[in-house]
C-alpha positions as CSV (number, residue, x, y, z in Angstrom):
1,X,-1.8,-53.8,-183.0
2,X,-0.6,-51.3,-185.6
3,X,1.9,-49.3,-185.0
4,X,-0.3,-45.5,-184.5
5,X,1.6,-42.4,-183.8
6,X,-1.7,-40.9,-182.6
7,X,-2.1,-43.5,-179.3
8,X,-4.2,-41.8,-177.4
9,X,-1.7,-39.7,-174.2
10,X,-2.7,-41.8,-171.0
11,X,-2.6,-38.6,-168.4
12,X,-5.1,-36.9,-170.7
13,X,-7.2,-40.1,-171.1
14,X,-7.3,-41.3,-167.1
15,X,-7.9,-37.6,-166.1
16,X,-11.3,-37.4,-168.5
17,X,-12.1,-40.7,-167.4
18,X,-12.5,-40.3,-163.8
19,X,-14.1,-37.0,-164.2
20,X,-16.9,-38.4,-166.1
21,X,-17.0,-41.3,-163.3
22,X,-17.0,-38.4,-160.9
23,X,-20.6,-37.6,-162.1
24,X,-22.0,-41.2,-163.7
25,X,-20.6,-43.7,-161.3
26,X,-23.1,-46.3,-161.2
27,X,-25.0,-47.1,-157.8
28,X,-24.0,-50.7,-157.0
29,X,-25.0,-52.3,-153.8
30,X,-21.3,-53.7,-153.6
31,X,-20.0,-50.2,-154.4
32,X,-18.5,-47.9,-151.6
33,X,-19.8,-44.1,-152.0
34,X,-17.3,-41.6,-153.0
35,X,-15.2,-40.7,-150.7
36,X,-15.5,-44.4,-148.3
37,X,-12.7,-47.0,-148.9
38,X,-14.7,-50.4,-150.7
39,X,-15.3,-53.0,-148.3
40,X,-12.7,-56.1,-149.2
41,X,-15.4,-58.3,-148.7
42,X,-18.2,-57.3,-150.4
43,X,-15.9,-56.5,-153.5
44,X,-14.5,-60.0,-153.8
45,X,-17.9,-61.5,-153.1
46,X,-19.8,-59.4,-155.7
47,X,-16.7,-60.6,-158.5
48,X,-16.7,-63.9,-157.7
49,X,-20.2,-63.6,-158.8
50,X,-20.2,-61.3,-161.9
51,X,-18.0,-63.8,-163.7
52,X,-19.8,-65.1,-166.4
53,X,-23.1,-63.1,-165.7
54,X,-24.7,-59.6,-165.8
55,X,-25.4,-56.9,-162.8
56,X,-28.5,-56.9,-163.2
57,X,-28.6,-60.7,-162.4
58,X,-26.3,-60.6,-159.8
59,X,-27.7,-57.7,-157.5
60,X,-30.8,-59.9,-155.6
61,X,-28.1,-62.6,-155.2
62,X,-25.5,-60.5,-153.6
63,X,-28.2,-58.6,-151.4
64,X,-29.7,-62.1,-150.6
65,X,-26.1,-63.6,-149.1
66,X,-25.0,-60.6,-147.4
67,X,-28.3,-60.5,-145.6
68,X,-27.7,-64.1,-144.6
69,X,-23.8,-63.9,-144.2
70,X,-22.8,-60.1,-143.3
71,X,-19.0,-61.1,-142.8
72,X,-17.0,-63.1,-144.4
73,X,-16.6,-65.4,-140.9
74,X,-20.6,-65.7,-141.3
75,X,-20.3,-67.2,-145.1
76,X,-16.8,-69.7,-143.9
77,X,-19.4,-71.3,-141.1
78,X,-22.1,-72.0,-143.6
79,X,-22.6,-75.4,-144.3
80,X,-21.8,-75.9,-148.1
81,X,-25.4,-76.9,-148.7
82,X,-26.6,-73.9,-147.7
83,X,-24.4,-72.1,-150.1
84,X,-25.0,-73.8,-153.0
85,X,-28.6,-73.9,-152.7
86,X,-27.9,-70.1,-152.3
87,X,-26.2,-70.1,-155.4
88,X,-29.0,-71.7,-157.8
89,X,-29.7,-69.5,-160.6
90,X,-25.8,-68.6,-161.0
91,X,-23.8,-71.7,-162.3
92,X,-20.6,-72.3,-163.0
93,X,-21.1,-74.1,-159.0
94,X,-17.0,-74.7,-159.1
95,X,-17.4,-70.4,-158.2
96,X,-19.2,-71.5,-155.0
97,X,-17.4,-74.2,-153.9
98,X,-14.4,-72.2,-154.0
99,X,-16.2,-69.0,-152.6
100,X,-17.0,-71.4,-149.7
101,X,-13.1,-72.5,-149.4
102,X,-12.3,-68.8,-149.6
103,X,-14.2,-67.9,-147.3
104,X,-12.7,-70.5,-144.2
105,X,-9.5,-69.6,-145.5
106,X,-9.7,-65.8,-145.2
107,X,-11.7,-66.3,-141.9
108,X,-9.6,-69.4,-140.4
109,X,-5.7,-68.4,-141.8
110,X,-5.9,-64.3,-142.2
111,X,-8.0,-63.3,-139.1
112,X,-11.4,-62.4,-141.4
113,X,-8.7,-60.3,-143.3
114,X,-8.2,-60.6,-147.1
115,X,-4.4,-59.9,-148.1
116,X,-3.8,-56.4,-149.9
117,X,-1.9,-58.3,-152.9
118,X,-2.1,-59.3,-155.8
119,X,0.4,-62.3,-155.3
120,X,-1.4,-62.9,-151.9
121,X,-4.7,-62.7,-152.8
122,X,-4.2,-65.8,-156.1
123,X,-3.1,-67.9,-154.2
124,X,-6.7,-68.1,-152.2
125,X,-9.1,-70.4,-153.7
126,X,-11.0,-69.3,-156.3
127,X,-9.3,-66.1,-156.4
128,X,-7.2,-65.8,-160.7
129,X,-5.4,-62.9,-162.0
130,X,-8.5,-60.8,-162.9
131,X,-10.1,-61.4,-159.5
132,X,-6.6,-60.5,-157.5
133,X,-6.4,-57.4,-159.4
134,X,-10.2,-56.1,-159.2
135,X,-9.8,-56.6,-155.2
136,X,-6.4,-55.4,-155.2
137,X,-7.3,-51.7,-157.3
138,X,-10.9,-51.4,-155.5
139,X,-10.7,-52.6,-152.0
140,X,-6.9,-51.6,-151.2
141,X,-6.2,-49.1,-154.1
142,X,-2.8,-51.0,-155.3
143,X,-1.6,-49.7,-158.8
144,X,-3.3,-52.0,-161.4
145,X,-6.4,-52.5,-163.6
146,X,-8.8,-55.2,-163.4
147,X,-9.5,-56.1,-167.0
148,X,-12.9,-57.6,-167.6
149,X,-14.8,-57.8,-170.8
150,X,-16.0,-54.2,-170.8
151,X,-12.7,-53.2,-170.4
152,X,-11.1,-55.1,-173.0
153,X,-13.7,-53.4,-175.4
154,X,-12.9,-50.3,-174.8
155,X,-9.5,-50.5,-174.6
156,X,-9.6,-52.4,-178.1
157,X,-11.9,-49.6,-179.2
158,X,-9.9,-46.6,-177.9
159,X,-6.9,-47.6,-179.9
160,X,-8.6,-49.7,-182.4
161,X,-6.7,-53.3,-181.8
162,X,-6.9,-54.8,-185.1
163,X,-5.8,-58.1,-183.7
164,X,-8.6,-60.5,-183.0
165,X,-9.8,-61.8,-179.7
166,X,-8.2,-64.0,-177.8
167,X,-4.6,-63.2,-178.9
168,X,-5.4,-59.2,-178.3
169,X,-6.0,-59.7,-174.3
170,X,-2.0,-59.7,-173.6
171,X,-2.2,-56.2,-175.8
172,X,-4.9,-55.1,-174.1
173,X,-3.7,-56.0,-170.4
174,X,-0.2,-53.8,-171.4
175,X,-2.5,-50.8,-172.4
176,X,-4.7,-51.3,-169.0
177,X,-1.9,-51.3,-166.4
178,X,-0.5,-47.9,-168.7
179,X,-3.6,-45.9,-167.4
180,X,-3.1,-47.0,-163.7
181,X,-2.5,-44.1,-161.4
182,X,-0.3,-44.2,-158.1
183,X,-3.9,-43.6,-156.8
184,X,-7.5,-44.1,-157.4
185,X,-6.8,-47.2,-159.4
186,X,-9.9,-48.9,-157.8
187,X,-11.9,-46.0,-159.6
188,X,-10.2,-46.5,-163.1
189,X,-10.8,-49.8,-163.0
190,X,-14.5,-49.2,-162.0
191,X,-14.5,-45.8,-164.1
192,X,-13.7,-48.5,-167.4
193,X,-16.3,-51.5,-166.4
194,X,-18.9,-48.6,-166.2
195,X,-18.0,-46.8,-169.5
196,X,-18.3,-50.3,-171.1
197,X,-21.8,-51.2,-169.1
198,X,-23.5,-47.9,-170.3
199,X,-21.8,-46.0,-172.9
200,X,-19.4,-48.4,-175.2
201,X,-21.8,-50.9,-175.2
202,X,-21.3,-54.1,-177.5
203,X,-23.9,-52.5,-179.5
204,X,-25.1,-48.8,-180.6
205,X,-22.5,-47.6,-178.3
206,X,-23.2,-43.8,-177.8
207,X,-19.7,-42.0,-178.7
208,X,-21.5,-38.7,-178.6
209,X,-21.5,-39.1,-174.6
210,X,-18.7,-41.2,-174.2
211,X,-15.3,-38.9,-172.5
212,X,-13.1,-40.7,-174.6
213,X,-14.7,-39.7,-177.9
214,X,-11.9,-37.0,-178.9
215,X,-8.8,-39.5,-178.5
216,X,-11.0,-42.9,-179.7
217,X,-9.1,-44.0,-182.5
218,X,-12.2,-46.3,-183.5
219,X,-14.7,-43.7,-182.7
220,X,-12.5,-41.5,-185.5
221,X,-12.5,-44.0,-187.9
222,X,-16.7,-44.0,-187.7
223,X,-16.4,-48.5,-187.0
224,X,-16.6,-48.5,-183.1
225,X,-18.3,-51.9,-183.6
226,X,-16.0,-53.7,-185.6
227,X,-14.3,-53.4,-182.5
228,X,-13.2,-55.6,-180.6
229,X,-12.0,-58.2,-183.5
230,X,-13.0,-61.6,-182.5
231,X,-11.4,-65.3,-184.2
232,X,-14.0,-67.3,-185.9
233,X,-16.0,-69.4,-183.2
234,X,-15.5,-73.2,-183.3
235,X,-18.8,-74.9,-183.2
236,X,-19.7,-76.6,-180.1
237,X,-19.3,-80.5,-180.0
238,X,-22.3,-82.6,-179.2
239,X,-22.5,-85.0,-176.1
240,X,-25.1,-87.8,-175.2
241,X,-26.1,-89.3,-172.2
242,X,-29.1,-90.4,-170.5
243,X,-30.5,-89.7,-167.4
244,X,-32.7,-92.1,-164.7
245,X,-35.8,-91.3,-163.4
246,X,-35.9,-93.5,-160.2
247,X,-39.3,-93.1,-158.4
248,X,-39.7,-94.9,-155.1
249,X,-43.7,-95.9,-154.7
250,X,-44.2,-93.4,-152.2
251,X,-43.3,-90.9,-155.6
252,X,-39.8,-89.5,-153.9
253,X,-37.1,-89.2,-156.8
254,X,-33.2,-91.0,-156.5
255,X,-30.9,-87.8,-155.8
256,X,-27.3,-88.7,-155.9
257,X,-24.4,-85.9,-155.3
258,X,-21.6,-85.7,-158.0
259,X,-18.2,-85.8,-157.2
260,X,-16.9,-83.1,-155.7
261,X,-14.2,-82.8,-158.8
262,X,-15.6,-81.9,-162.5
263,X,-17.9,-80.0,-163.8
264,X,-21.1,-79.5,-161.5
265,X,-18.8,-80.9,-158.4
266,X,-20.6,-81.2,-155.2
267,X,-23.9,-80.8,-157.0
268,X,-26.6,-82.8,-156.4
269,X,-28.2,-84.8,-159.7
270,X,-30.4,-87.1,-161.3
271,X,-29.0,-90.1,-161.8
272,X,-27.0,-90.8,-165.3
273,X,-24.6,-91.9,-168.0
274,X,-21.2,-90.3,-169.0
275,X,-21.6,-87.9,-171.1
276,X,-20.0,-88.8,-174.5
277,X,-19.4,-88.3,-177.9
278,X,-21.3,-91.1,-179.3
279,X,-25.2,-91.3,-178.9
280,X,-26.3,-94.5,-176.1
281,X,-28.3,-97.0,-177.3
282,X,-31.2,-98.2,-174.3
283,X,-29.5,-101.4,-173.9
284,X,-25.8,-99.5,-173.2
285,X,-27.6,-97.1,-170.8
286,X,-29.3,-99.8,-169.3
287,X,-26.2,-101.8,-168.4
288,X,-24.9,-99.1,-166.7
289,X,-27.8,-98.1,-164.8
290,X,-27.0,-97.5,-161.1
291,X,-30.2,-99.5,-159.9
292,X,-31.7,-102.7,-161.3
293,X,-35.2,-102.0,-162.4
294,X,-38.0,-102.2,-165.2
295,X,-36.7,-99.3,-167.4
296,X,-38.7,-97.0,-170.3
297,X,-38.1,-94.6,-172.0
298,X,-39.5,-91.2,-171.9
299,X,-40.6,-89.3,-175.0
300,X,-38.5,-86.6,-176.2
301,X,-35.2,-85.1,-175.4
302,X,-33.4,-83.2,-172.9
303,X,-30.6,-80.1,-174.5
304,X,-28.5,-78.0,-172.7
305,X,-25.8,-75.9,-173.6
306,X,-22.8,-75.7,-171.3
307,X,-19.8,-73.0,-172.1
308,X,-17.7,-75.6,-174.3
309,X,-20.6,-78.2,-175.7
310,X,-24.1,-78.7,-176.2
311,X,-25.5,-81.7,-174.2
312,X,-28.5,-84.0,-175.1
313,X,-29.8,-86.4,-172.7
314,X,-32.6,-88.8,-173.1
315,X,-34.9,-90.2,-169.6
316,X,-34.8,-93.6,-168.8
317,X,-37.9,-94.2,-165.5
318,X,-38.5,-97.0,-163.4
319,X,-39.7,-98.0,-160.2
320,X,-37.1,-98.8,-157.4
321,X,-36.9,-98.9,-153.7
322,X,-32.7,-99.5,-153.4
323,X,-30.8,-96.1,-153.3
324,X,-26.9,-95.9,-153.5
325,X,-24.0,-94.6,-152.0
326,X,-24.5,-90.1,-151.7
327,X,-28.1,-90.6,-152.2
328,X,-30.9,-89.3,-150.9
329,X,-34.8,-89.8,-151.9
330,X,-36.6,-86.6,-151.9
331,X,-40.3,-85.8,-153.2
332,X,-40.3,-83.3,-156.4
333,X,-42.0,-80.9,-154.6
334,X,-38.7,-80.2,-152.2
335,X,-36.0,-80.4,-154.7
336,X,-35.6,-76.4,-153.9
337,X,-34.0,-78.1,-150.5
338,X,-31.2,-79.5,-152.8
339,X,-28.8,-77.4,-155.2
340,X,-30.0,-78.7,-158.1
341,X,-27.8,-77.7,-161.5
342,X,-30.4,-76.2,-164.3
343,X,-29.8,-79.1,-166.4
344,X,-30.9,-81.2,-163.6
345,X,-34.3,-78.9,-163.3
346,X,-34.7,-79.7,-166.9
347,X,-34.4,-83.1,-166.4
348,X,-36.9,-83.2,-163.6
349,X,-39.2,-81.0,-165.5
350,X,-39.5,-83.0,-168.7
351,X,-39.7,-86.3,-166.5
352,X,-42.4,-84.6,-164.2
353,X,-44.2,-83.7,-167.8
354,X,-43.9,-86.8,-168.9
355,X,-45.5,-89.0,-166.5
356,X,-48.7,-86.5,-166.9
């Protein structure tokens, strides 16, 4: 960051902050009203699924579990079916499996009480340096900010950060834990992730309302949106595999469950390959088919696009009657019973499609 002699003064800055939260505060359903302490609960639940998704996606998911689980000992004696299928529609499933884990840890080891500290609270499953600090500063008020990715744009916008993204979190976290107060850090922390959601959005953010406007070193120098500065994306590498279609005669469909390590651990699947740089040919695929049978090939292809690569997978059908080891046979019309990945419902769906 450049050296500026006109930083915006942190008293000045928390001061407007929380008065403009004072009056805008968004109504969250995982949001104490002013004046109530945040359940612990209900904060770490609704984090654990923000991550890598939007409110507005969120909110039915996080009314739909605390209906079903109202305390935390509720969620630690679901089975972990349950919860995943609860989870569809979310991803990233590693969150749920360790929202599970958290949960019989919290419930079986601290009494249905979450730890108050930072330290404490990472070393629950599940539970990083973000997470820790967003339940720390909103559910037990300790001195620190939670910095998401509303915060770290407009902290990089208040004091125009000219160095690009991901290098500029470590400057950004230092600025962050500047504005915490010896009290009401929970509402700084909120009073910055709402500032972000409604006023300094990535786009068209509106200055003209925003309480920081005055000392916004961006804001002054009329480029809010060059801000934050982001490193040239790498493009994402391609992987291949294919995917088996294995209908029983009575029309159920081979499920297998993936290893509970890995990405989609736990989950249930359709039947496939590795995944790997270099395209399969039908003869590879079919040498490493997990069933003997008749195999063809399905028109078309299969793309999905996970965080760090794209993936393409092409169907391979037959008719079988052995399973395998973590399988199940289930008819397409229940596969809501099962928490089945989206690549996995795409699978299905092109399959299904295909045999039309």
């Amino acid at each position: 960051m450049k050296d500026r002699p006109d930083s915006p003064p942190t008293a000045r800055s928390r001061q407007g902050l929380l008065a403009w939260y004072d009056r805008h505060r968004r109504d969250l359903p995982w949001r104490a009203v002013a004046g109530e302490r945040s359940d612990p609960y209900r904060v770490w639940l609704s984090e654990i699924m923000l991550q890598q998704t939007t409110v507005a996606t969120v909110r039915p998911y996080f009314t739909a579990f605390i209906a079903r689980w109202p305390r935390i000992e509720d969620l630690a004696a679901a089975a972990l079916d349950d919860v995943l299928v609860a989870w569809q529609g979310l991803g990233y499933y590693a969150r749920a499996r360790n929202l599970h884990a958290c949960a019989r840890v919290v419930a079986e080891v601290h009494g249905g009480h979450f730890p108050d500290t930072e330290e404490q609270l990472r070393s629950l499953p599940g539970i990083g340096d973000y997470t820790a600090a967003a339940i720390a500063a909103i559910a037990f008020d300790r001195q620190t900010i939670a910095v998401d990715g509303n915060v770290v744009r407009v902290l990089a916008r208040l004091h125009a950060i000219e160095t690009p993204l991901p290098a500029a979190k470590a400057i950004i976290a230092r600025l962050a834990q500047q504005l915490a107060p010896s009290n009401r850090s929970g509402d700084v922390t909120q009073a910055l992730m709402d500032l972000g959601a409604t006023i300094c959005t990535p786009r068209n953010p509106d200055c003209g309302s925003c309480p920081w406007s005055v000392d916004c070193l961006s804001c002054g120098e009329r480029r809010p949106e060059y801000f934050p500065v982001r490193a040239a994306r790498k493009a994402r590498p391609i992987r291949h595999g294919v995917a088996f279609w294995c209908r029983h005669p009575n029309g159920a469909v081979l499920l297998r469950r993936r290893p509970n390590s890995g990405l989609l651990g736990g989950m249930m699947e359709i039947p496939s390959t590795a995944w790997r740089e270099a395209p399969w040919s039908q003869s590879e695929a079919i040498a490493v088919a997990p069933i003997q049978g008749h195999w063809r090939q399905f028109p078309g292809m299969v793309s999905h696009t996970f965080t760090h690569f794209l993936l393409e997978l092409e169907i391979l059908a037959a008719t079988v009657t052995e399973s395998m080891t973590d399988s199940v046979w289930c008819q397409p019309n229940r596969f809501g019973d099962y928490a089945l990945p989206t690549v996995m419902k795409k699978i299905a769906r092109h399959a299904l499609a295909s045999e039309q």
